[in-house]
CHARMM-style PDB file with segment names, atoms N, HN, CA, C and O in Angstrom:
ATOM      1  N   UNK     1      77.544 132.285 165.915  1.00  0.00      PROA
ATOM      2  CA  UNK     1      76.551 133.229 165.435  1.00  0.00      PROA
ATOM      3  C   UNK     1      77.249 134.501 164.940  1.00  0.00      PROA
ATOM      4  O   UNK     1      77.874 135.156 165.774  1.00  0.00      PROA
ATOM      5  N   UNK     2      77.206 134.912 163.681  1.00  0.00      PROA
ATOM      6  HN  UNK     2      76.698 134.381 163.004  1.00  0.00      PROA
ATOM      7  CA  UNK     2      77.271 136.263 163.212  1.00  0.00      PROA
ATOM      8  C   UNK     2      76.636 137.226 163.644  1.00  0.00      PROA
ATOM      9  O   UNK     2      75.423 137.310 163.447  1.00  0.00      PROA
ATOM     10  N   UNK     3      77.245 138.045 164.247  1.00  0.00      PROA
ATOM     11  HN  UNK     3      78.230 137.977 164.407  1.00  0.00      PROA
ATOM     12  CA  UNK     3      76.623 139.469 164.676  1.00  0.00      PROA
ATOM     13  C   UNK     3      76.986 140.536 163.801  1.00  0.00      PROA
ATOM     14  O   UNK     3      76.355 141.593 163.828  1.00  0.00      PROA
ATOM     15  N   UNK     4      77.938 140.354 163.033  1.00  0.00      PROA
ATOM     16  HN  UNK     4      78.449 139.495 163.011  1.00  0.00      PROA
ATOM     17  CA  UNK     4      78.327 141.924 162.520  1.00  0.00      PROA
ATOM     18  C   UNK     4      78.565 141.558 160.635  1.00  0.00      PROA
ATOM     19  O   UNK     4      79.048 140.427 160.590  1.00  0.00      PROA
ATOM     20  N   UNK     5      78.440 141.963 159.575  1.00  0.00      PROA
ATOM     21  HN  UNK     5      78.048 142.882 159.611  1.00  0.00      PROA
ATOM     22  CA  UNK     5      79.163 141.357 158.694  1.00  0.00      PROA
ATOM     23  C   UNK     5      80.771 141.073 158.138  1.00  0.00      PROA
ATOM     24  O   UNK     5      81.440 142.106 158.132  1.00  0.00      PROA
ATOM     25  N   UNK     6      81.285 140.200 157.807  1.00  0.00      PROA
ATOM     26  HN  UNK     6      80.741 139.360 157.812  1.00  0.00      PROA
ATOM     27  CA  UNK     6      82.443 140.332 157.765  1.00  0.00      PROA
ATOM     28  C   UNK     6      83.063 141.444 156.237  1.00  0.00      PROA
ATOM     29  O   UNK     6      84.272 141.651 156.139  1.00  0.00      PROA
ATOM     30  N   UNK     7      82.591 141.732 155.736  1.00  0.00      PROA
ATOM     31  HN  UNK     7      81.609 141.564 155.816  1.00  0.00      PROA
ATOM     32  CA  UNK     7      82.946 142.443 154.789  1.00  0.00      PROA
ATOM     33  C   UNK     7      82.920 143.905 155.078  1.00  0.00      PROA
ATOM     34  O   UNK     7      83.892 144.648 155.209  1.00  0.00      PROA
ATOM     35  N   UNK     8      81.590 144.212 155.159  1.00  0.00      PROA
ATOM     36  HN  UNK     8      80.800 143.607 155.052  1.00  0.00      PROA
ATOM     37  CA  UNK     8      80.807 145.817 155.744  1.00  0.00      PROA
ATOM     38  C   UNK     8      81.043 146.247 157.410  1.00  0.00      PROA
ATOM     39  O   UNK     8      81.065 147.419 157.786  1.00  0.00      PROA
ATOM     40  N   UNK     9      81.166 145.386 158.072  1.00  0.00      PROA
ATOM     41  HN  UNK     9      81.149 144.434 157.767  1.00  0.00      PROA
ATOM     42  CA  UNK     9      81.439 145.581 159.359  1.00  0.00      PROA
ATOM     43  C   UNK     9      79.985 146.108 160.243  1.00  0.00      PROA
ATOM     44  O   UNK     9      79.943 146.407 161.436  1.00  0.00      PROA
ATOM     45  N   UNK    10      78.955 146.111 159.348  1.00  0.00      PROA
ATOM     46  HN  UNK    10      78.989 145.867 158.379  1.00  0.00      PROA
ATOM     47  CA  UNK    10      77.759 146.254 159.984  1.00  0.00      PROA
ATOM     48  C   UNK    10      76.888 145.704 160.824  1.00  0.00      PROA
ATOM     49  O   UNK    10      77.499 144.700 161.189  1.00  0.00      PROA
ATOM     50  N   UNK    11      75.717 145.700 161.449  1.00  0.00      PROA
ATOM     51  HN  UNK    11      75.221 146.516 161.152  1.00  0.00      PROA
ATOM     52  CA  UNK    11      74.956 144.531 161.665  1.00  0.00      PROA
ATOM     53  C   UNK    11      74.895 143.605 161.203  1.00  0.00      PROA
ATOM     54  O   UNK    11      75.652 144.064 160.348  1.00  0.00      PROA
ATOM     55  N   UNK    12      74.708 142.527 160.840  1.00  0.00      PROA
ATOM     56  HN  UNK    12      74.093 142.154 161.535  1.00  0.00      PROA
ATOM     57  CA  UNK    12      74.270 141.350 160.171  1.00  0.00      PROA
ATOM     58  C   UNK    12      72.601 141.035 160.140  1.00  0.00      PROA
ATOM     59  O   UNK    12      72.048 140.099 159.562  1.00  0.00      PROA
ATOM     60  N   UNK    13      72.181 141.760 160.680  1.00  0.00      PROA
ATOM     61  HN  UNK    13      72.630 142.520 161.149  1.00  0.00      PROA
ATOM     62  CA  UNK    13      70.590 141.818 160.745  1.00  0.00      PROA
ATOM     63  C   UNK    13      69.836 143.142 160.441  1.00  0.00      PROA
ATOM     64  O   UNK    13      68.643 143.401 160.281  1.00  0.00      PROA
ATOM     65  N   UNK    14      71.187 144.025 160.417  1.00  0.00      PROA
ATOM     66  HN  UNK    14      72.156 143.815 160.547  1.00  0.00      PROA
ATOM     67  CA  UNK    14      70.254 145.201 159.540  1.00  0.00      PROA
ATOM     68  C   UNK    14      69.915 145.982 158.188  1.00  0.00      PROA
ATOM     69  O   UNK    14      69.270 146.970 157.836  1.00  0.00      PROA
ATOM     70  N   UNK    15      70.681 145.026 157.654  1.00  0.00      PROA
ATOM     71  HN  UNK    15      71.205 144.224 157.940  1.00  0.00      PROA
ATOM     72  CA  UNK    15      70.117 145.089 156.107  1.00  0.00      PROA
ATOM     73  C   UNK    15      70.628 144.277 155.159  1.00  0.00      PROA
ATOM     74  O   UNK    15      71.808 143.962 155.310  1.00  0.00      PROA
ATOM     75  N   UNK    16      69.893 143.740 153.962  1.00  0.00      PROA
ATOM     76  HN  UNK    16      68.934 143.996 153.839  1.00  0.00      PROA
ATOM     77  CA  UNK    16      70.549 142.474 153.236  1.00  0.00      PROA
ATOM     78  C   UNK    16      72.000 142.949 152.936  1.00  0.00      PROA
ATOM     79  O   UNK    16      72.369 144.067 152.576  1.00  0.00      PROA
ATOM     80  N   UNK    17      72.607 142.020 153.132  1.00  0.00      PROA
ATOM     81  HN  UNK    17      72.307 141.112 153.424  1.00  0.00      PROA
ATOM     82  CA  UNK    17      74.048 141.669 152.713  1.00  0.00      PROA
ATOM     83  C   UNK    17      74.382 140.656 151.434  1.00  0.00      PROA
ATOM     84  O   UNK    17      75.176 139.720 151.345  1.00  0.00      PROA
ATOM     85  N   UNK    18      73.505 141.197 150.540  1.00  0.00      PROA
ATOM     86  HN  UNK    18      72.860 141.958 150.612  1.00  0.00      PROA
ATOM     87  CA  UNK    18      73.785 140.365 149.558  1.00  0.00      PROA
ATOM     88  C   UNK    18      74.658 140.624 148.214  1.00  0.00      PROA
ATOM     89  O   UNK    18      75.274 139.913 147.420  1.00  0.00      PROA
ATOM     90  N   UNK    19      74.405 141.945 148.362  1.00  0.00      PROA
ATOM     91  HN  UNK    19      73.905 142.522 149.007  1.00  0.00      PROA
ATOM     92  CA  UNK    19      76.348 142.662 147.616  1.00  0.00      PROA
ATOM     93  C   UNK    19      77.458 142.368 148.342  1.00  0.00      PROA
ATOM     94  O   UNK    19      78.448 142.884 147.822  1.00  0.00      PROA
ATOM     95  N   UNK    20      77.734 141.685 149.438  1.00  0.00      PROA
ATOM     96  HN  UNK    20      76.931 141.265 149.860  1.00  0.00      PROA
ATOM     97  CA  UNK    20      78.617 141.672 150.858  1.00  0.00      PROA
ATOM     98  C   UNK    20      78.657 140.222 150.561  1.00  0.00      PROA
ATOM     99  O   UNK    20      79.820 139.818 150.517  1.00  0.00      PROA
ATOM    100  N   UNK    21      77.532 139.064 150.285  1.00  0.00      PROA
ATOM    101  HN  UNK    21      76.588 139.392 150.321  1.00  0.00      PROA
ATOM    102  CA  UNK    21      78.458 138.114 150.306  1.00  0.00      PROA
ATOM    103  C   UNK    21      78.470 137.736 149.070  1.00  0.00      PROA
ATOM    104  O   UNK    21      78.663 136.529 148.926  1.00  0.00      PROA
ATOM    105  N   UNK    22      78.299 138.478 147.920  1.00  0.00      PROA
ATOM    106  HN  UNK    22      78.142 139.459 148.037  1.00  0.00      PROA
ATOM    107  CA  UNK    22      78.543 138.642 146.203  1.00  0.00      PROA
ATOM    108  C   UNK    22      79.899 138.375 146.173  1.00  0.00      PROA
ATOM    109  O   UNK    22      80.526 137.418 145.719  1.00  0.00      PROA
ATOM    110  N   UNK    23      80.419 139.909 147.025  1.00  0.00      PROA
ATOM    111  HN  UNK    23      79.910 140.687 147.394  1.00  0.00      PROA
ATOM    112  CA  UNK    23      81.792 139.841 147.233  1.00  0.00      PROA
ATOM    113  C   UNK    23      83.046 139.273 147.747  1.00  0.00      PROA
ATOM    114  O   UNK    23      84.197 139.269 147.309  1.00  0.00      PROA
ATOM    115  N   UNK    24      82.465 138.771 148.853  1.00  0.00      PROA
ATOM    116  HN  UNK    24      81.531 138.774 149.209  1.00  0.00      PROA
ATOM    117  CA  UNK    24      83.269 138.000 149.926  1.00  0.00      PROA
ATOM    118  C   UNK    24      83.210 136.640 149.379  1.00  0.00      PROA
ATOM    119  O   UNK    24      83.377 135.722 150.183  1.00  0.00      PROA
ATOM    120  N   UNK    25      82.888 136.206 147.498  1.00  0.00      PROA
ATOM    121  HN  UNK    25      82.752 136.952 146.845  1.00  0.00      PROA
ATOM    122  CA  UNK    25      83.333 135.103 146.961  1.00  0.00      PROA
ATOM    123  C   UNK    25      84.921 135.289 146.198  1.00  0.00      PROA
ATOM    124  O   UNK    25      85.720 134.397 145.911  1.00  0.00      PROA
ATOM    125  N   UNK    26      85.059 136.972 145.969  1.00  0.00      PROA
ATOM    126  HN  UNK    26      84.410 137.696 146.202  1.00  0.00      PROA
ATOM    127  CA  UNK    26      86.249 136.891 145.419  1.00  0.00      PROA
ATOM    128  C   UNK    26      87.571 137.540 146.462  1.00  0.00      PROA
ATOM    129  O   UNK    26      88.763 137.457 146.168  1.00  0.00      PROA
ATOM    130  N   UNK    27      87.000 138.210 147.769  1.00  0.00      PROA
ATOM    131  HN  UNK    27      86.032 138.277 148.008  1.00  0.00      PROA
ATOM    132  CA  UNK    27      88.086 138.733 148.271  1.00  0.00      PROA
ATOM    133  C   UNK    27      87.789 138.251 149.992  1.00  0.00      PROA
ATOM    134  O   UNK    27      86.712 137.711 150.243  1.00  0.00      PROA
ATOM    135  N   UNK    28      88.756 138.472 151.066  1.00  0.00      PROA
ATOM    136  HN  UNK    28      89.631 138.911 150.862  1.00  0.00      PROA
ATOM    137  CA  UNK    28      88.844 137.926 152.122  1.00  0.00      PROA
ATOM    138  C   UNK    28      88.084 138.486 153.166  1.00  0.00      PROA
ATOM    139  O   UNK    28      87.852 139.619 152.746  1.00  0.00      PROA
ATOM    140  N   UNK    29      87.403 138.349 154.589  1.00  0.00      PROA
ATOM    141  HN  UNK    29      87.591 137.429 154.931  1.00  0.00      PROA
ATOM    142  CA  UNK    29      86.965 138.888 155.459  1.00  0.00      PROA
ATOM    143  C   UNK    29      87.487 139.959 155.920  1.00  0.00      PROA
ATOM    144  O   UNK    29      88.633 139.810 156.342  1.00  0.00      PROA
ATOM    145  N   UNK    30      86.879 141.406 156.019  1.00  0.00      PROA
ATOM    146  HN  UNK    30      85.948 141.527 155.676  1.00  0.00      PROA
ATOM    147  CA  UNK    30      87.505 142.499 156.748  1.00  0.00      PROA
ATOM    148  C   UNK    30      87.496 142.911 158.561  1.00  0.00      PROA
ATOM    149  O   UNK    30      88.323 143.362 159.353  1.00  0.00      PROA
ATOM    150  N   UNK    31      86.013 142.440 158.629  1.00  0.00      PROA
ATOM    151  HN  UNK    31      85.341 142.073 157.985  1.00  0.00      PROA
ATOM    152  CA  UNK    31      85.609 142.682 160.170  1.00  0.00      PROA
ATOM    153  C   UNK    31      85.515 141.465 160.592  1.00  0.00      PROA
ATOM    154  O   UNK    31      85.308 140.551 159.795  1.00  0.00      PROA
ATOM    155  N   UNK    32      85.668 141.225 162.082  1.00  0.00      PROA
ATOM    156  HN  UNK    32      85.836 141.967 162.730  1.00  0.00      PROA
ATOM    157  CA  UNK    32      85.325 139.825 163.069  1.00  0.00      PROA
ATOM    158  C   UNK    32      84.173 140.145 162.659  1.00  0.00      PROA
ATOM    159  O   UNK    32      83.945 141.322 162.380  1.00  0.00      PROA
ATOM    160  N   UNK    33      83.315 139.286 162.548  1.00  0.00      PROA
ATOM    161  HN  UNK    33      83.501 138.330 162.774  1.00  0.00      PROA
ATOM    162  CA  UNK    33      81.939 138.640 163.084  1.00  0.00      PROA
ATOM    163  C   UNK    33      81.522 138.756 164.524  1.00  0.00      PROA
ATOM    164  O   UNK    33      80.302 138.796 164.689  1.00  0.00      PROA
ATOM    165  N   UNK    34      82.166 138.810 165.449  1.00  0.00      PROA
ATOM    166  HN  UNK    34      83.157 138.777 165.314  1.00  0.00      PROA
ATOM    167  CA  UNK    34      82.148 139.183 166.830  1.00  0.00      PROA
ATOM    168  C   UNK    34      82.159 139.988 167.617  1.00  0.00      PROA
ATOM    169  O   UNK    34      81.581 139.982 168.704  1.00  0.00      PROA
ATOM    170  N   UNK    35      83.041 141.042 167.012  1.00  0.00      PROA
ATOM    171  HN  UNK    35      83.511 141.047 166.130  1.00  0.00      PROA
ATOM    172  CA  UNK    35      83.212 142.131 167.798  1.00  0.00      PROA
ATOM    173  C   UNK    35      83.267 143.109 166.749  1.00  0.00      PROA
ATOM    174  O   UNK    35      83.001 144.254 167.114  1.00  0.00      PROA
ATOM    175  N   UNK    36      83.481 142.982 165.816  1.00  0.00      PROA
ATOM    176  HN  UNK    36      83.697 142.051 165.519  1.00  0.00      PROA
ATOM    177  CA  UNK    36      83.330 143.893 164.647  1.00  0.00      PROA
ATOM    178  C   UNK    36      84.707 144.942 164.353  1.00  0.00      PROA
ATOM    179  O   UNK    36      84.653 145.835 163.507  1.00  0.00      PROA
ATOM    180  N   UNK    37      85.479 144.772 164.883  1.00  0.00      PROA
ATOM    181  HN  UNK    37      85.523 144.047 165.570  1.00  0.00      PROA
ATOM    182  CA  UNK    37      87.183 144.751 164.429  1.00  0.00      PROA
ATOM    183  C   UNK    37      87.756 144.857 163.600  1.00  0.00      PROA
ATOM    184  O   UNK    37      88.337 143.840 163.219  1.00  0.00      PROA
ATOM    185  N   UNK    38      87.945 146.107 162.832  1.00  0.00      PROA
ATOM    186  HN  UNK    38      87.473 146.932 163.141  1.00  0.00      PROA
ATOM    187  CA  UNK    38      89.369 145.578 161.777  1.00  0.00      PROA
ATOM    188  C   UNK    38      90.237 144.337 161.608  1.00  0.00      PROA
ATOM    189  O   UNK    38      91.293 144.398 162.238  1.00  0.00      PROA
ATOM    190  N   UNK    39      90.018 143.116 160.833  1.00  0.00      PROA
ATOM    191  HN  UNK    39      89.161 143.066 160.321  1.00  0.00      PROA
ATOM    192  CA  UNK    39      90.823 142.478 161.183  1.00  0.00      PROA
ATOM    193  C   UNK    39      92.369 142.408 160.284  1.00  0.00      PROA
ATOM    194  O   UNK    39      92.124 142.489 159.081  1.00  0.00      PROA
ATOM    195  N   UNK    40      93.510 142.312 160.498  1.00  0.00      PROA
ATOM    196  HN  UNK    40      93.710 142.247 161.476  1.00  0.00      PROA
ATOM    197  CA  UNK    40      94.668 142.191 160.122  1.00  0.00      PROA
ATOM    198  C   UNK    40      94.511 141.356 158.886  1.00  0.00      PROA
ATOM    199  O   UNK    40      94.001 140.279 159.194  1.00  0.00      PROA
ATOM    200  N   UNK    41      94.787 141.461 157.459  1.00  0.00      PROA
ATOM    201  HN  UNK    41      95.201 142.336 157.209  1.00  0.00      PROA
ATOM    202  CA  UNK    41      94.486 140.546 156.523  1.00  0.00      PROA
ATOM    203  C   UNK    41      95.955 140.168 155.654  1.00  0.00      PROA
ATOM    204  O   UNK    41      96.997 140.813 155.540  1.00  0.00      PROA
ATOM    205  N   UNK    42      95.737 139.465 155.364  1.00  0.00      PROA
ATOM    206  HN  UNK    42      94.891 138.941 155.457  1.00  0.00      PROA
ATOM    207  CA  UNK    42      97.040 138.848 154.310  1.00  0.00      PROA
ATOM    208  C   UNK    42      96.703 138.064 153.134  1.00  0.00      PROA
ATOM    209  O   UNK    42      96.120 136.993 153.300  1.00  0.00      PROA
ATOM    210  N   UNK    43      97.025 138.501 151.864  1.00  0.00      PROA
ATOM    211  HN  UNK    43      97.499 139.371 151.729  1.00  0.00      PROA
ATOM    212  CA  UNK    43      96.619 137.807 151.014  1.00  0.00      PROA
ATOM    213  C   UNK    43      97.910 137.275 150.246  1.00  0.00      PROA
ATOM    214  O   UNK    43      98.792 138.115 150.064  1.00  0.00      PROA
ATOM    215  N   UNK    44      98.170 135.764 149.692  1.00  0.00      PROA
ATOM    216  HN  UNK    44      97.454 135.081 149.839  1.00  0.00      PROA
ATOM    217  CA  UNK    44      99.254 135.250 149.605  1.00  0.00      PROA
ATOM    218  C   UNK    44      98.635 134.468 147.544  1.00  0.00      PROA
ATOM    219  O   UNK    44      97.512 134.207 147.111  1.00  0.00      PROA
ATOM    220  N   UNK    45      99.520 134.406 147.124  1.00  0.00      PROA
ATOM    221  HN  UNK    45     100.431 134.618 147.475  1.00  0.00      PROA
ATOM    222  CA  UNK    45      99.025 133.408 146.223  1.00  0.00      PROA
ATOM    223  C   UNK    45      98.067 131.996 146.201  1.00  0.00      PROA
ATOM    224  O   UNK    45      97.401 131.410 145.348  1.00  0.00      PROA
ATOM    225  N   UNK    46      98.320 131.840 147.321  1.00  0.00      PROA
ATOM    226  HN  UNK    46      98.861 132.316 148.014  1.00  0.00      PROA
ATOM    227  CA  UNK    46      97.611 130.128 148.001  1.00  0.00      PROA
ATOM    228  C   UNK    46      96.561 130.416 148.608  1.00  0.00      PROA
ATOM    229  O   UNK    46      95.764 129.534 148.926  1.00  0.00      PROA
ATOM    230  N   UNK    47      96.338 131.831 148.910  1.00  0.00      PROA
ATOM    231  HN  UNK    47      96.986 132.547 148.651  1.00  0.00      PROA
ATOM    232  CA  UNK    47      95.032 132.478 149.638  1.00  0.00      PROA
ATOM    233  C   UNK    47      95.146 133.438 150.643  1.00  0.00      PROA
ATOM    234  O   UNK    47      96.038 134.285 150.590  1.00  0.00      PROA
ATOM    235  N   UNK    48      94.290 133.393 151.604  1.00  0.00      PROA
ATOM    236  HN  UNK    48      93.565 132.705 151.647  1.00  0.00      PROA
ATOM    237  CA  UNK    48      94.500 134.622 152.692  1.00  0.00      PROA
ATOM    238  C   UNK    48      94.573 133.869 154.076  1.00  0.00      PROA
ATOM    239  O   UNK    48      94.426 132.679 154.353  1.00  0.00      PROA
ATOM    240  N   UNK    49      94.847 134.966 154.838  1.00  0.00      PROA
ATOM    241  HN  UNK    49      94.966 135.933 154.612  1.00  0.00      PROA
ATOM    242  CA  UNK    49      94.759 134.932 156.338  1.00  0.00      PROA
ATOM    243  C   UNK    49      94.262 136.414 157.244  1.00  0.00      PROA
ATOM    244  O   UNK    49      94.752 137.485 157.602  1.00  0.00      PROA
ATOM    245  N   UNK    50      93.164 135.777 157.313  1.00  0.00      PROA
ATOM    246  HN  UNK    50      92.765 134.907 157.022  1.00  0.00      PROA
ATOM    247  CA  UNK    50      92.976 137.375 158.324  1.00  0.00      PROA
ATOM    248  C   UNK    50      92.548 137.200 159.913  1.00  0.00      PROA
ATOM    249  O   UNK    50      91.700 136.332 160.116  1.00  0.00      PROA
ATOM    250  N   UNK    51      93.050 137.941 161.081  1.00  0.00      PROA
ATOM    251  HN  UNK    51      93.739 138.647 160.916  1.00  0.00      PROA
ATOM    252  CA  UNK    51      93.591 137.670 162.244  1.00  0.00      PROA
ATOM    253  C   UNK    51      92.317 138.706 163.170  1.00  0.00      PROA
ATOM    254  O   UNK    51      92.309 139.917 162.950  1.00  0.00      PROA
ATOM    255  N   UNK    52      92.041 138.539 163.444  1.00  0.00      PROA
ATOM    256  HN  UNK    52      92.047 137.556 163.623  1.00  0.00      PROA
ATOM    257  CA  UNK    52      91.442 139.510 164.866  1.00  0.00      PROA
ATOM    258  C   UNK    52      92.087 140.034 166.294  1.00  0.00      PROA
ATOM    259  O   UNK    52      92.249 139.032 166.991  1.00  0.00      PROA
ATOM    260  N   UNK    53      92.368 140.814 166.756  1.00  0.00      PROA
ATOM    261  HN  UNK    53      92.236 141.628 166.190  1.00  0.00      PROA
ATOM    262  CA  UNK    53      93.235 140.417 168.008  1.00  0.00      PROA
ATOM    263  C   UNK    53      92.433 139.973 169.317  1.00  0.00      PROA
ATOM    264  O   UNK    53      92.919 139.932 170.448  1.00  0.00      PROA
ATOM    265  N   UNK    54      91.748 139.804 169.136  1.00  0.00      PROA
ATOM    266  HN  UNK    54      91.353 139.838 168.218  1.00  0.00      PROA
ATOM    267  CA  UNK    54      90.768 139.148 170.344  1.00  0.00      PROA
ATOM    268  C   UNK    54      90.036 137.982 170.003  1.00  0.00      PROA
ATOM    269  O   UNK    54      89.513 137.338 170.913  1.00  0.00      PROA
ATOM    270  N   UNK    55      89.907 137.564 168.655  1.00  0.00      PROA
ATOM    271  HN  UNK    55      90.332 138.087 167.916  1.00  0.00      PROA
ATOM    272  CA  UNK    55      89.619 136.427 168.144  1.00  0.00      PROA
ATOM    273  C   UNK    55      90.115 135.103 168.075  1.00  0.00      PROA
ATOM    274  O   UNK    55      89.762 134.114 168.716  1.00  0.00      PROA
ATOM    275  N   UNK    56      91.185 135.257 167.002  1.00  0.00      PROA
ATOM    276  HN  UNK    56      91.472 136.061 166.481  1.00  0.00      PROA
ATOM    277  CA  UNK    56      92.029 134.670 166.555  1.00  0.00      PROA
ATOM    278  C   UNK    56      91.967 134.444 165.039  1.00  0.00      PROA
ATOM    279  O   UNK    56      91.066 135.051 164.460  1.00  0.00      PROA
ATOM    280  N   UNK    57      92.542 133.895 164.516  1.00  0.00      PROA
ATOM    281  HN  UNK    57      93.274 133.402 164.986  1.00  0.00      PROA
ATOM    282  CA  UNK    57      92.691 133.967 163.008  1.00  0.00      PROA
ATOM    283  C   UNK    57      92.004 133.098 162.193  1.00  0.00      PROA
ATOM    284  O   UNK    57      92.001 131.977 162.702  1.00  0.00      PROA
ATOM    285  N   UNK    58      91.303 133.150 160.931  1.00  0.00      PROA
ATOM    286  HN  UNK    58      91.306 134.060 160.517  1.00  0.00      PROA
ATOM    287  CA  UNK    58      90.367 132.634 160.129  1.00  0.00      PROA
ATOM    288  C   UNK    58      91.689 132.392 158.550  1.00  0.00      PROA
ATOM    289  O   UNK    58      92.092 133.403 157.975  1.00  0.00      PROA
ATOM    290  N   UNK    59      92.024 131.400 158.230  1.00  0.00      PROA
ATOM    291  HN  UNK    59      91.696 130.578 158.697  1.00  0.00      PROA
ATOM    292  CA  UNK    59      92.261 130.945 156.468  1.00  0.00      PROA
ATOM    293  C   UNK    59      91.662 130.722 155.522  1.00  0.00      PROA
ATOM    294  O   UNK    59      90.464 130.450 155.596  1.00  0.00      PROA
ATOM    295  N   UNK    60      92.208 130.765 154.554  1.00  0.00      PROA
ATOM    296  HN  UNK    60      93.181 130.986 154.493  1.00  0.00      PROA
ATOM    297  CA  UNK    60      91.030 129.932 153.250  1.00  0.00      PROA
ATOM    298  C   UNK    60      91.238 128.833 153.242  1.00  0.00      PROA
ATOM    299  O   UNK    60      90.320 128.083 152.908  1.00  0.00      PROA
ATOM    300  N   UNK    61      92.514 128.292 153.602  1.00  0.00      PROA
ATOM    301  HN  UNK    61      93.260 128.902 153.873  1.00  0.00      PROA
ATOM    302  CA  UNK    61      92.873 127.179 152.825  1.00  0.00      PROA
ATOM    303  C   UNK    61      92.932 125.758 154.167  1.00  0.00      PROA
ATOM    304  OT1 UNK    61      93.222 124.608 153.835  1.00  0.00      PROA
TER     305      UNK     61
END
């Protein structure tokens, strides 16, 4: 379950996120979904990797 958005780092239930996931077709997740975290990001030619430290890490590929 999403609690927070991964782009905006906001609620996920408190207001449309539909510029948020417009975006999050061309660039990588910023916040956990969970805890709402900065997450560590890496973007590579082959795609990304972005890490949470209490999470663990999400790829594209």
């Amino acid at each position: 379950m999403e609690t927070y958005c991964d782009r905006c780092g906001e609620p996920a239930a408190a207001h449309d996120h539909a510029s948020c996931r417009a975006a999050r077709r061309m660039e990588p997740p910023r916040y956990c979904t969970q805890c709402r975290r900065r997450m560590v990001v890496q973007v590579t030619p082959l795609g990304w990797t972005a890490r949470c430290s209490e999470h663990g890490a999400l790829t594209s590929v």
